[in-house]
N, C-alpha and C positions, 0 to 999 in steps of 0.2 A: 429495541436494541438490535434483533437482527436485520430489520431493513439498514440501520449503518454499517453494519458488518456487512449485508449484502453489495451496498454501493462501493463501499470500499474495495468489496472484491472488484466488482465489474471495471473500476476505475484500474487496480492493478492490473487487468486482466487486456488491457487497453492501452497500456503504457509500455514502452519497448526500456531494455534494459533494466528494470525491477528485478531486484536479488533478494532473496526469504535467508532469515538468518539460520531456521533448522537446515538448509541446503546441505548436504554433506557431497554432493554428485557436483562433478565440473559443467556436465549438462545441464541446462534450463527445462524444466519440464514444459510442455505444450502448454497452449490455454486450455482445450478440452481438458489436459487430464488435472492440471487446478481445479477448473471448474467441478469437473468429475467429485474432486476430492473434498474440495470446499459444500461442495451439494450432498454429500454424505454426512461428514462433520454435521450440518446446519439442521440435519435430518435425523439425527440419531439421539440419541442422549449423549452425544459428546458436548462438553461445557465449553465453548470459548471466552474464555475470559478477558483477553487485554491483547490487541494486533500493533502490530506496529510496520510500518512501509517504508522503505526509503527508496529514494532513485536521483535521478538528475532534473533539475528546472530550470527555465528559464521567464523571466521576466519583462515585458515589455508595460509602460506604465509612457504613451507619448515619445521623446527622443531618445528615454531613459532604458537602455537594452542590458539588462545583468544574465548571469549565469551561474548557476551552482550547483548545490545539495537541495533534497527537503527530505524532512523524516514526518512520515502524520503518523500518528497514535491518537486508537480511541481506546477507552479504559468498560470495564464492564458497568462500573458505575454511571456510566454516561459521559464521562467528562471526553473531552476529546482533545488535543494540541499538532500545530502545524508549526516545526519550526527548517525556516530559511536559511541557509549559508548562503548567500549572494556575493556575485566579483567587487560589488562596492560597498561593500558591508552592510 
C-alpha cells in the first residue's frame, strides 16, 4: 500500500496546479517541503488511511482533444478510483 501512496505522491508532486483539501494557507507549499512532510508521515507511525487528488486533465485519444477535472482516490483497503469530468462528457 505504500508504494501507491508513494507514486501517488511523486505523481502530485509532478503536476503543476494540484490543490490538497486540508490547505488552509493561499500559498502552495513547495515540492521539497511535501515531500519533506509526506516522508515523515510514511516514516512514523502516522496511519494514512484514504488520499484523495484532484487537478485539471487533459485528454488526447487520436483527433479526439477533451479537457477537464480528475479526482483519483486510493482507499487503505486497496481499492483505488479515477474519476474524469471531460469537455465532451
Amino acid at each position: 500500500m505504500r508504494s501507491v501512496l508513494v507514486c501517488l505522491l511523486i505523481f502530485c508532486l509532478n503536476s503543476p496546479g494540484v490543490t490538497f483539501a486540508q490547505q488552509t494557507s493561499s500559498a502552495q507549499p513547495s515540492g521539497a517541503t511535501l515531500l519533506t512532510q509526506s516522508a515523515a508521515a510514511l516514516s512514523s507511525s502516522t496511519t494514512v488511511s484514504d488520499i484523495t487528488l484532484t487537478g485539471n486533465a487533459q485528454w488526447i485519444a487520436g483527433s479526439d482533444d477533451e479537457s477537464g477535472t480528475v479526482s483519483l482516490k486510493a482507499m487503505a483497503a486497496g481499492e483505488s478510483r479515477m474519476d474524469l469530468s471531460l469537455s465532451g462528457g
